[in-house]
C-alpha positions as CSV (number, residue, x, y, z in Angstrom):
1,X,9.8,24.8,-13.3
2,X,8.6,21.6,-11.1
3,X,10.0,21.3,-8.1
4,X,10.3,18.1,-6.0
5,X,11.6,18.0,-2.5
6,X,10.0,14.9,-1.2
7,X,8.6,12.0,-3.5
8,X,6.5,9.2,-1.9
9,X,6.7,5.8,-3.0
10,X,4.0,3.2,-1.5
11,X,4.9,-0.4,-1.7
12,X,2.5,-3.8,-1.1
13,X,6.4,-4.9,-1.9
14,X,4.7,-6.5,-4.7
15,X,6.2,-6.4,-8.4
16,X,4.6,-3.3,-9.4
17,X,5.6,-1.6,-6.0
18,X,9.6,-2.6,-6.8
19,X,8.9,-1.0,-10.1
20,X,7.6,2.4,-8.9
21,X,10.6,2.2,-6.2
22,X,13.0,2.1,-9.0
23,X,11.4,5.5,-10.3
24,X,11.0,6.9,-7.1
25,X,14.4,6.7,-6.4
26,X,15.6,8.0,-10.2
27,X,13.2,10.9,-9.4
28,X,14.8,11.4,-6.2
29,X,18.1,11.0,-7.3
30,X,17.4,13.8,-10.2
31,X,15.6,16.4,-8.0
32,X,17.9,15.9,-5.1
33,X,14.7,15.1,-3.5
34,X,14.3,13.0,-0.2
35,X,12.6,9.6,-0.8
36,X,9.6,8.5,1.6
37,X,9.2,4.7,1.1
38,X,5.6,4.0,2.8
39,X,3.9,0.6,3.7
40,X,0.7,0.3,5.1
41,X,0.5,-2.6,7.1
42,X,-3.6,-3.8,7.5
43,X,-4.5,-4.1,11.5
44,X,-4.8,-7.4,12.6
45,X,-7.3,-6.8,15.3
46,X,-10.0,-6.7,12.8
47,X,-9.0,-9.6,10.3
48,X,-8.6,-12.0,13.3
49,X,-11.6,-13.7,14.7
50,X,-10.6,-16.4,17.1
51,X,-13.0,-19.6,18.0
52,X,-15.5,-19.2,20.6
53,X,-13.1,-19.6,23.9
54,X,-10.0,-19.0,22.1
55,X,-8.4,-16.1,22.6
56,X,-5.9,-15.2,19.6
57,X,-2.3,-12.8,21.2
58,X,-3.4,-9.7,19.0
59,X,-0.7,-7.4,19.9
60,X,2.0,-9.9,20.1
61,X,0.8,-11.1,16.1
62,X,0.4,-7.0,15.2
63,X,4.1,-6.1,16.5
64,X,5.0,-9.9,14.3
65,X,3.7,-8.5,11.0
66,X,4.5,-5.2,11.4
67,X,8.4,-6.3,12.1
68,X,8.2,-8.6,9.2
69,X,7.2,-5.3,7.0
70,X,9.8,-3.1,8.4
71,X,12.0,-6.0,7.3
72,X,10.9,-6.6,3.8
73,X,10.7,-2.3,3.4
74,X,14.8,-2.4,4.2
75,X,15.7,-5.1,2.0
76,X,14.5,-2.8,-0.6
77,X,16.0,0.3,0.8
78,X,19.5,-1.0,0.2
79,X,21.0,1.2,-2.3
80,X,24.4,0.4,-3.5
81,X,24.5,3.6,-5.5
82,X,27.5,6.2,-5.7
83,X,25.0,8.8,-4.8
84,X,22.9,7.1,-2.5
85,X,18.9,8.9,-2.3
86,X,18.1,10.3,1.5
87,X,15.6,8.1,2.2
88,X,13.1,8.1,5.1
89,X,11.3,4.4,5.8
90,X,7.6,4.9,6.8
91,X,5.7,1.8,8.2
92,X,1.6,2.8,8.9
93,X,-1.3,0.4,10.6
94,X,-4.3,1.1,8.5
95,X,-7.2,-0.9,7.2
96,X,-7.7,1.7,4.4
97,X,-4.4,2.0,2.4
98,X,-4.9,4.4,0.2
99,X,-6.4,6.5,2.8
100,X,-3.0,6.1,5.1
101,X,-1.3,6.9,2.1
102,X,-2.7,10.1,0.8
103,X,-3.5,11.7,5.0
104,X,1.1,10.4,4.9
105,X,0.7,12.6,1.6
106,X,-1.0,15.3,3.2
107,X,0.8,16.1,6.8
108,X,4.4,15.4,5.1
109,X,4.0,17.8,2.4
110,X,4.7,15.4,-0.4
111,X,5.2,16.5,-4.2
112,X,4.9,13.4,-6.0
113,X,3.9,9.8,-4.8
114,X,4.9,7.4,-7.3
115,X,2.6,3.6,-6.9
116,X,2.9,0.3,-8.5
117,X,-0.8,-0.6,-10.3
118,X,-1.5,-4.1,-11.0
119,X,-3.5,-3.2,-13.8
120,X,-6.6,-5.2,-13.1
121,X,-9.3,-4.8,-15.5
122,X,-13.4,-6.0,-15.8
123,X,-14.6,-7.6,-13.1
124,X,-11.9,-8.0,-10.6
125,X,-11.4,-4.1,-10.6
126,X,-15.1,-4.0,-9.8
127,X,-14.8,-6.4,-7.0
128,X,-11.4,-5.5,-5.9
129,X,-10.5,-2.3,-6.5
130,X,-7.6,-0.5,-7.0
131,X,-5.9,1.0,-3.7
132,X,-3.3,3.0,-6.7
133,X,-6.9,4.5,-8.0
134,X,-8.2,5.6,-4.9
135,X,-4.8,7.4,-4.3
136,X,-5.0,9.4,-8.1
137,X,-8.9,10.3,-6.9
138,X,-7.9,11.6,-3.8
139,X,-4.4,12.4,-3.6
140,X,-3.3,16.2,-2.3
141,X,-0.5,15.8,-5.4
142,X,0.1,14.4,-8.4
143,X,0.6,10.4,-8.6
144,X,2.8,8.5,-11.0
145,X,1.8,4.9,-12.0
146,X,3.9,2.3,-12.5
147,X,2.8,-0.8,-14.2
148,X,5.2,-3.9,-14.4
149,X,6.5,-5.1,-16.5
150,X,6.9,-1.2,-17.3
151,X,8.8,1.0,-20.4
152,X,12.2,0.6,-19.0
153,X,13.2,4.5,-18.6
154,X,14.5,4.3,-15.6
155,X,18.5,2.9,-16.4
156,X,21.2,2.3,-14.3
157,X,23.7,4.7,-13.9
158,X,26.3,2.9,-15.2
159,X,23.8,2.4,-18.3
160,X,23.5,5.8,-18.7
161,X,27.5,6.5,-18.8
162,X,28.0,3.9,-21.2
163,X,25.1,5.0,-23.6
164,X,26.6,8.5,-23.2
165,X,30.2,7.7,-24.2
């Protein structure tokens, strides 16, 4: 029998990421599971390069993105449900995301991470990459793809009622 006691959803809070949220918390939901809603926000320190002279407020613009990022992550943690999901909101600084993710994997003993793939094929995988890839290669558990727009499985409950009467 699989057992799930805490399911990890990562988010770029792109389409796809909304997508595998909507699974993750169905998953959750179903194993009476606690939810782990992860963002990895990328260090500014080493994307900003300031002018010769100029001197750019790193910390100030870090603690700016990251606050904007714990925003956006509980916009989509609002859950409306009946049986609301026990959900813990996880905000990383890491310029290697699907590292963060799988070492968050890792140390909180997670049993399924479920990640949004933008599907990218030829040569702007190549160049690119996939951070959802990474995470399958190197993840401690298994990891659930979700590609939008996706096979709509995951129904509202109310759905579900209605199909069931």
């Amino acid at each position: 029998m699989i057992t799930l006691k805490h399911i990890l959803v990562a988010t770029d809070f792109s389409e796809p990421s909304d997508a595998a949220l909507t699974y993750g918390r169905a998953l959750a939901r179903n194993f009476n599971a606690t939810l782990h809603v992860l963002h990895v926000v990328g260090n500014v320190s080493t994307l900003a390069y300031g002018a010769e002279g100029y001197v750019i407020p790193l910390m100030e613009m870090q603690q700016e993105v990251e606050a904007a990022a714990l925003r956006q992550l509980e916009e989509r943690l609002i859950d409306n449900d009946v049986r609301p999901v026990k959900t813990e909101r996880v905000l990383l600084t890491s310029d290697a995301p699907a590292r963060a993710i799988v070492e968050y994997a890792r140390n909180a003993s997670i049993d399924l991470i479920v990640t949004g793939t933008q599907g990218r094929g030829g040569v702007a995988h190549l160049v690119m990459g996939s951070v959802a890839e990474r995470v399958v290669r190197t993840a401690p558990c298994p990891v659930l793809t979700v590609r939008h727009p996706e096979h709509e499985f995951v129904l509202p409950d109310a759905l579900v009622a209605v199909a069931r009467a």
